[in-house]
C-alpha positions in Angstrom: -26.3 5.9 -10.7 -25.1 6.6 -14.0 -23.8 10.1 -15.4 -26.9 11.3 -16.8 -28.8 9.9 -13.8 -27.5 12.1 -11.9 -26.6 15.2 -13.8 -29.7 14.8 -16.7 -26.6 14.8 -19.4 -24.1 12.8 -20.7 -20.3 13.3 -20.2 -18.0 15.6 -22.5 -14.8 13.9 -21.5 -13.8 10.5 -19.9 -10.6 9.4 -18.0 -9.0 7.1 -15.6 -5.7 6.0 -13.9 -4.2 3.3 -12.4 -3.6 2.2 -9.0 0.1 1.1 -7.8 1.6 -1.3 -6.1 5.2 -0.5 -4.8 7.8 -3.5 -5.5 10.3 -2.0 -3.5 10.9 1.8 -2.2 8.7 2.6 0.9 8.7 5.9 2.8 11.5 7.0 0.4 10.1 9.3 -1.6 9.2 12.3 0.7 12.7 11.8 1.6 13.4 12.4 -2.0 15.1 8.6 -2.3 14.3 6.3 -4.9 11.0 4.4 -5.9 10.0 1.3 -7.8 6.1 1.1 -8.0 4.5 -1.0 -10.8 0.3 -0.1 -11.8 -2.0 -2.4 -11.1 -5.2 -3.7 -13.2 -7.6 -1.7 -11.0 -8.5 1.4 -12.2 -10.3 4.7 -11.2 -12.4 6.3 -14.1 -13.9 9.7 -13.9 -16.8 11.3 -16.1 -17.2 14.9 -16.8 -18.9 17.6 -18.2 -17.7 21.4 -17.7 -20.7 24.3 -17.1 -20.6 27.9 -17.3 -20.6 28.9 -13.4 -18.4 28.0 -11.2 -20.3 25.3 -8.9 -19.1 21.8 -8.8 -21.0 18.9 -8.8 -19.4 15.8 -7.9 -20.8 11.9 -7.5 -19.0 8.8 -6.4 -20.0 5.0 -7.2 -19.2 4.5 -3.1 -22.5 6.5 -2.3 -25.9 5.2 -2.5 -27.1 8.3 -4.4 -27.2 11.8 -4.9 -24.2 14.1 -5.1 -21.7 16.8 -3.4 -21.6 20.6 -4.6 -19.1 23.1 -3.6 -17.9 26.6 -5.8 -14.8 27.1 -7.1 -12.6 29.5 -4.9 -15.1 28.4 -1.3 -13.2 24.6 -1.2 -13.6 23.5 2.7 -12.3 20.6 4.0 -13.8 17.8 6.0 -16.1 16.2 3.5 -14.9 12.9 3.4 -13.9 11.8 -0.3 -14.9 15.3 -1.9 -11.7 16.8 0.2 -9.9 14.7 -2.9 -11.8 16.6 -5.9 -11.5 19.9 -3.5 -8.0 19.7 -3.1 -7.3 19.4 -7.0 -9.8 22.5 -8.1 -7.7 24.4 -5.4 -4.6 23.7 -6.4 -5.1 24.3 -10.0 -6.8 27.7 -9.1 -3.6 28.4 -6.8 -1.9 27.5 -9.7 -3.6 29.9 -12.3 -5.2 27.5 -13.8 -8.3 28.6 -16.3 -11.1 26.1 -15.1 -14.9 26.4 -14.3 -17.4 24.4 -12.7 -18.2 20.9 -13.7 -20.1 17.6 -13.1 -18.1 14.8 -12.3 -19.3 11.1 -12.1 -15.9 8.8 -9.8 -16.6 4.9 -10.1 -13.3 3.1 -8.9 -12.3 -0.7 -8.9 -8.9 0.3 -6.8 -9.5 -1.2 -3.7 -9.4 1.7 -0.8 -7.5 1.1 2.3 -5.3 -1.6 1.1 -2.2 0.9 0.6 -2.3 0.9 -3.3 -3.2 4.6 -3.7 -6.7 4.9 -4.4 -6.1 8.8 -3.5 -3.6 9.1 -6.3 -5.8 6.9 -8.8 -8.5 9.6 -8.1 -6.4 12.3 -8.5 -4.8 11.7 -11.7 -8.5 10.4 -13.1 -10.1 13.5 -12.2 -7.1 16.0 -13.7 -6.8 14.0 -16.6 -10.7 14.6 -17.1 -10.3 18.5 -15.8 -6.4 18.6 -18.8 -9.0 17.5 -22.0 -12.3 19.8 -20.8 -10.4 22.7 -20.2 -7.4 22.2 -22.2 -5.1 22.4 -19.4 -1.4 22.9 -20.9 -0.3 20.2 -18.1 2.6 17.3 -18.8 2.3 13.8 -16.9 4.7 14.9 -14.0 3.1 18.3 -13.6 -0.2 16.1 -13.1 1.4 14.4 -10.6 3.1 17.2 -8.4 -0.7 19.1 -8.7 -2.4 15.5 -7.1 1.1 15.6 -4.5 0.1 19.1 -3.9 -3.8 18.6 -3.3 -3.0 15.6 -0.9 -0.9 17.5 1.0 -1.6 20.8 1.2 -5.4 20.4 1.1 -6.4 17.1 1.9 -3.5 17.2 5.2 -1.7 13.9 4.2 2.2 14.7 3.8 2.6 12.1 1.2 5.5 12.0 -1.3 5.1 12.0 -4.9 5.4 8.5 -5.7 1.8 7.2 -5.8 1.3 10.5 -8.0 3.8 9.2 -10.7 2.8 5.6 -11.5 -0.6 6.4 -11.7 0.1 9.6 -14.5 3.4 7.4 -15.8 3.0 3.9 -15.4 2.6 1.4 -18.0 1.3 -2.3 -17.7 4.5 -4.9 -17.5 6.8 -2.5 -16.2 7.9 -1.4 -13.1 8.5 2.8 -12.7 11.8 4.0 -11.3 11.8 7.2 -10.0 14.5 9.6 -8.4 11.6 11.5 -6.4 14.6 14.0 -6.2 15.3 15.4 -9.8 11.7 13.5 -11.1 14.1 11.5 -13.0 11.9 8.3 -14.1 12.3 5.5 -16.9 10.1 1.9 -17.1 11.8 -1.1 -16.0 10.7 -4.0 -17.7 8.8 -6.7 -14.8 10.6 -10.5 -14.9 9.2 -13.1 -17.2 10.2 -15.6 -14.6 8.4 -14.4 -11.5 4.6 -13.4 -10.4 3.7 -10.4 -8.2 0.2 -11.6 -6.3 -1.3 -8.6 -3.9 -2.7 -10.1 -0.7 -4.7 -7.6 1.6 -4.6 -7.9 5.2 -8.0 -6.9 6.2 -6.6 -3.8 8.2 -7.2 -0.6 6.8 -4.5 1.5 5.9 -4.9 6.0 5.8 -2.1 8.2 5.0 -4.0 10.7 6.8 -3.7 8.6 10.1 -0.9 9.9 13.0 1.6 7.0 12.6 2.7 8.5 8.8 2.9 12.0 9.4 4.6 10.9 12.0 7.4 9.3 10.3 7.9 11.7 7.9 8.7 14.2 11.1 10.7 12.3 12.4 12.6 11.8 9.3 12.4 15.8 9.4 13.8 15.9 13.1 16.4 13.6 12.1 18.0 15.8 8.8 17.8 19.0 11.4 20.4 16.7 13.8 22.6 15.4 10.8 22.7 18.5 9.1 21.3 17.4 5.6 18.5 18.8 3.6 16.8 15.7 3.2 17.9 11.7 4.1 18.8 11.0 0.1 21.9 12.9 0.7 22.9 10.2 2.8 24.8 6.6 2.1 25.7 3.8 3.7 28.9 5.3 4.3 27.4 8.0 6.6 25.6 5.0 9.2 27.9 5.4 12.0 26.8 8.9 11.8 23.8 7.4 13.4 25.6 6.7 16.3 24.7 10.2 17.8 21.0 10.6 16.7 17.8 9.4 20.0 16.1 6.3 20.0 14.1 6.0 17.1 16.0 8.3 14.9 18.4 6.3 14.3 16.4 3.4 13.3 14.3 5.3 10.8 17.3 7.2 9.3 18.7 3.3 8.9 15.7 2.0 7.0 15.6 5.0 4.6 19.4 4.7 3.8 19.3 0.6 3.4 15.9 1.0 1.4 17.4 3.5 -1.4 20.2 1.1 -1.8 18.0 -1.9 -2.6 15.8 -0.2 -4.9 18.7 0.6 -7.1 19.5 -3.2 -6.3 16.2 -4.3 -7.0 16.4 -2.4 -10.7 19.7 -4.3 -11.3 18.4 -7.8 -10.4 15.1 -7.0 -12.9 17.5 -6.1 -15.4 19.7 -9.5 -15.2 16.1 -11.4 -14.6 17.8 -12.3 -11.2 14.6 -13.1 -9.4 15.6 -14.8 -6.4 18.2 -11.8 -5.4 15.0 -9.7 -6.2 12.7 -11.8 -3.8 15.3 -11.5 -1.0 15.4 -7.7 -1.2 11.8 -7.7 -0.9 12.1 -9.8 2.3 15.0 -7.1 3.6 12.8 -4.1 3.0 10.0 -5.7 5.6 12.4 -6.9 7.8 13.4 -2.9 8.1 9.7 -1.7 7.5 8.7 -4.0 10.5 11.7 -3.5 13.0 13.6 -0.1 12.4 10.7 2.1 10.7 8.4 0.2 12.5 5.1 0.8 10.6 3.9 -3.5 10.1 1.2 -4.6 12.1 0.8 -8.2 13.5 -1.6 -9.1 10.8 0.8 -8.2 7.8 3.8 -10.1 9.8 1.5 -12.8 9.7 1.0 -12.6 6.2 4.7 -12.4 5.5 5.4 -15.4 7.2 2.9 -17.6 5.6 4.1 -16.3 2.3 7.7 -17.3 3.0 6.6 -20.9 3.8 5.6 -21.2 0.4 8.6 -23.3 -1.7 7.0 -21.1 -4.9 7.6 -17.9 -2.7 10.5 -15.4 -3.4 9.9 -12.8 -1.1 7.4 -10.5 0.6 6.9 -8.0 2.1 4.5 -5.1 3.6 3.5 -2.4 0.3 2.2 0.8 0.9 2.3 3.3 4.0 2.0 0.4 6.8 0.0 0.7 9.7 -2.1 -2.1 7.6 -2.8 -2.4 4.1 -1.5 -4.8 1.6 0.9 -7.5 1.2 3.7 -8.1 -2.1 4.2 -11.6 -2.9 6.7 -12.4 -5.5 6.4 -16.1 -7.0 7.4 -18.3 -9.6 5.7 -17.4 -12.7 2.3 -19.0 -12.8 1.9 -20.3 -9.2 1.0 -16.5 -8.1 -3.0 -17.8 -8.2 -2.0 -20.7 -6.3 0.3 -19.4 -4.0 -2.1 -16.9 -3.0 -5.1 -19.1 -2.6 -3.4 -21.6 0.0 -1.7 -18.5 1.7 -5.4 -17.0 3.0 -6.6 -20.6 3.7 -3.3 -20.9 5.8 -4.4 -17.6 7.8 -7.9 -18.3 7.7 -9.6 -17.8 11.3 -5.8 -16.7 12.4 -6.7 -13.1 12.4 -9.7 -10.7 13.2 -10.5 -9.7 9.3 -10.0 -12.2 6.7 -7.1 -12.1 4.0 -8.0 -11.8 0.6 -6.1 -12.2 -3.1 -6.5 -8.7 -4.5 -4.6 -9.7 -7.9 -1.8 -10.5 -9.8 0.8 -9.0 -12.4 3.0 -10.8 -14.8 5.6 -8.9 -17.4 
């Protein structure tokens, strides 16, 4: 239903933000290492119009009608999707913000489950929307620590602030670097001779699942043992450290540390328009995603495989959380469409839920 379907008005303000789609840089950025994640076409766009009281009235495209209502200052989790919008009037009230109730229309294209934060996409939409009404004195990072906030505080995923940043500071044909320590970031030109295609696995990927929370405290475990504040204080030259951490400690503390050094590898080779050294950091980052941080599932190896049979191929590798999701395919430039295409036909009856070509980006 449209805005003044629903509401019998028409929208003061409009907004929207991008999904990502990580290039290289998973589960370093609550351990405040290094990310590269890139936006993607898909895009979450959120109507509003600000009222008097303080009730909220909230509608997404994903339901068949109707909408939610809570009041400002009586947010209660569990509702599904709303917990999102919830989570982002109680931070901002937390926060001191001056805001009242509002409608709030949420139609997204950013596919949900496939690990390319949707959540942050929503987030950033919706305080974008909530900044111009309201006249919020908010910069582009603050918007993105207030979604981190909301997700994790609120909404109970412990997610870093990565997804936050690229959809508040991306920009089409670049990739984002960001030191998720200091919030250090700068825009990394994408190669003119490669392709980034998006494959989804069919499995479902939630940060609010077990399996990420519980890498994250084990990554907390871990600094308690080794004596560091977080694992970014860490370099290669510290690994035999490892030697004296439990079984799987060691292993995650391993990926974290090899990962932060081949994002700052990864920025180097896009640089120097090295794509094949880029392709075959991608393929290191799964190999460590799938066997030391252990968070690929048989359908994504699947995927990865196929990919890497491809003679147009570069690399690959699982994107996003894990535990399901998306695949990142980096090809020659313009064979991504193809590429993609024979990979699911390759796959096809292989696996319980079909593969599917999300997209692709070129610089």
């Amino acid at each position: 239903m449209s805005f003044a379907a629903l509401f019998g008005r028409s929208p003061s303000v409009t907004a929207d933000a991008p999904g990502r789609v990580n290039l290289i840089g998973e589960h370093t950025d609550y351990n405040r290492g290094f990310v590269l994640p890139t936006p993607i076409p898909q895009r979450t766009v959120a109507e509003l119009a600000p009222h008097a009281n303080e009730r909220v009235r909230a509608a997404s495209d994903t339901l068949a009608g109707g909408f939610e209502e809570y009041a400002l200052g009586a947010e209660a989790r569990g509702r599904g999707w709303l917990d999102y919008v919830q989570g982002l009037t109680w931070a901002l009230r937390a926060d001191g913000a001056l805001i009242l109730g509002f409608d709030l229309r949420v139609a997204s294209t950013v596919p949900i489950g496939a690990g390319l934060a949707s959540s942050a996409a929503l987030e950033v939409a919706v305080l974008r929307a909530l900044r111009a009404a309201f006249r919020l004195p908010l910069d582009d990072v603050e918007l993105a620590l207030l979604g981190q906030r909301a997700e994790n505080e609120f909404v109970g995923a412990r997610v870093g602030v990565m997804d936050q940043m690229a959809a508040s500071l991306g920009a089409e044909g670049t990739a984002l670097l960001v030191d998720t320590r200091s919030l250090a970031h700068r825009r990394v030109p994408l190669p003119a001779g490669a392709e980034l295609v998006v494959i989804d696995s069919g499995v479902a990927h939630s940060n609010r699942a077990g399996g990420y929370n519980a890498r994250r405290a084990e990554c907390e475990r871990a600094c308690v043992l080794l004596g560091v504040a977080a694992l970014r204080e860490l370099g290669v030259d510290d690994l035999p450290r490892l030697a004296g951490l439990p079984d799987p400690l060691a292993r995650r503390v391993r990926h974290v540390v090899g990962e932060n050094e081949r994002v700052l590898a990864a920025v180097a080779a896009l640089e120097t328009g090295d794509v094949a050294r880029l392709g075959a950091l991608l393929d290191a980052s799964h190999a460590s995603l799938r066997d030391d941080y252990e968070v690929s599932t048989p359908e994504i190896d699947l995927l990865v495989e196929a990919a890497r049979a491809e003679p147009d191929v570069l690399g690959a590798r699982l994107t996003g959380g894990g535990f399901g999701g998306a695949v990142i395919v980096l090809t020659r430039a313009g064979r991504g469409a193809t590429v993609g295409a024979r990979i699911t036909r390759r796959l096809a009856g292989r696996t319980e839920r079909p593969a599917t070509v999300l997209f692709s980006v070129r610089s």
